[in-house]
C-alpha positions in Angstrom: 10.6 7.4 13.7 11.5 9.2 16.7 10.3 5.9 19.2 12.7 4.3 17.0 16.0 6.7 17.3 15.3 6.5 21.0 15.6 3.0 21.2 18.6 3.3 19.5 19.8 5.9 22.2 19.5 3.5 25.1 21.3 1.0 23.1 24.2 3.1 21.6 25.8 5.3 24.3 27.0 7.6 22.0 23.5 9.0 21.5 22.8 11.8 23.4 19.7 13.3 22.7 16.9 12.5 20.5 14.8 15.6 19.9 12.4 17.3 17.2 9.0 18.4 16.6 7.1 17.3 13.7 9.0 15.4 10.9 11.8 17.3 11.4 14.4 15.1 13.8 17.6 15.0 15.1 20.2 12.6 17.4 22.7 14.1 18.9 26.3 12.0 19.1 28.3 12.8 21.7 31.8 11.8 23.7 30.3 11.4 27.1 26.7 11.4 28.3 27.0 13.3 31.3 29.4 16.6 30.1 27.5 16.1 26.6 30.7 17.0 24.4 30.3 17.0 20.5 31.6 13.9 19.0 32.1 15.3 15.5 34.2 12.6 14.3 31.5 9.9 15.2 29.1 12.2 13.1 31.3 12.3 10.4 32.4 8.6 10.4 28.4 7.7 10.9 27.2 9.8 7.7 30.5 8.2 5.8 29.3 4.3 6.9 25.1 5.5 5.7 26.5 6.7 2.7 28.6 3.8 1.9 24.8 1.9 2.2 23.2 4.0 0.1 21.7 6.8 2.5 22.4 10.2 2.4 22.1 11.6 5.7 22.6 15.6 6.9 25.1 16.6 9.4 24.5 19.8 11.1 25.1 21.7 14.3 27.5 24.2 15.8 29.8 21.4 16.4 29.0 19.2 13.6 27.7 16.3 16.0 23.8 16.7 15.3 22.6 14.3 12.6 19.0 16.0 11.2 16.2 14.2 9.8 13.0 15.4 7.5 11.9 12.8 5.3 9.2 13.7 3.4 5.4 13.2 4.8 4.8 10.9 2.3 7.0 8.2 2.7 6.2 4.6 3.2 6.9 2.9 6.1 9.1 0.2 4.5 11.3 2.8 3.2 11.5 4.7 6.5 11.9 1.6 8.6 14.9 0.3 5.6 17.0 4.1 6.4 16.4 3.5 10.5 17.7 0.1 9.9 21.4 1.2 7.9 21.3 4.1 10.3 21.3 1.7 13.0 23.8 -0.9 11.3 25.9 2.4 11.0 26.2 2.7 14.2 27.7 -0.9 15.2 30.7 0.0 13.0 31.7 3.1 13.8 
């Protein structure tokens, strides 16, 4: 999963970190790469366009621009690979 969301990060600029230990992920959307400034809106409009597909996905963060994964550690890799994949459609719309 997490070799996955950092593909995504060097395609989609608005990633701006991919981090996590375990099962337990998280990207970070931000404004700018370099100064790193929340994108809360993105966040929002992301979750909105996942949800819209049929996957629930968890905002958190002090600024509300941290998206958090924990799927469970028995899920199948199908399923797992069919969430990446309307996370990453996701992100060509917003």
């Amino acid at each position: 999963m997490k070799a996955r969301l950092t593909a995504m990060a060097e395609k989609f600029d608005i990633i701006g970190d991919v981090r996590g230990r375990g099962a337990m992920i998280a990207i970070e959307l931000v404004k700018d790469r370099d100064t790193k400034e929340p994108n809360p809106e993105a966040t929002a409009a992301l979750a909105k366009a996942c949800h819209q597909e049929g996957l629930l996905v968890l905002t958190c963060g002090t600024y509300g621009n941290v998206l958090r994964f924990l799927p469970p550690l028995v899920i199948g890799e199908d399923l797992l690979g069919e969430g990446l994949d309307i996370i990453e459609q996701a992100f060509t719309r917003i």
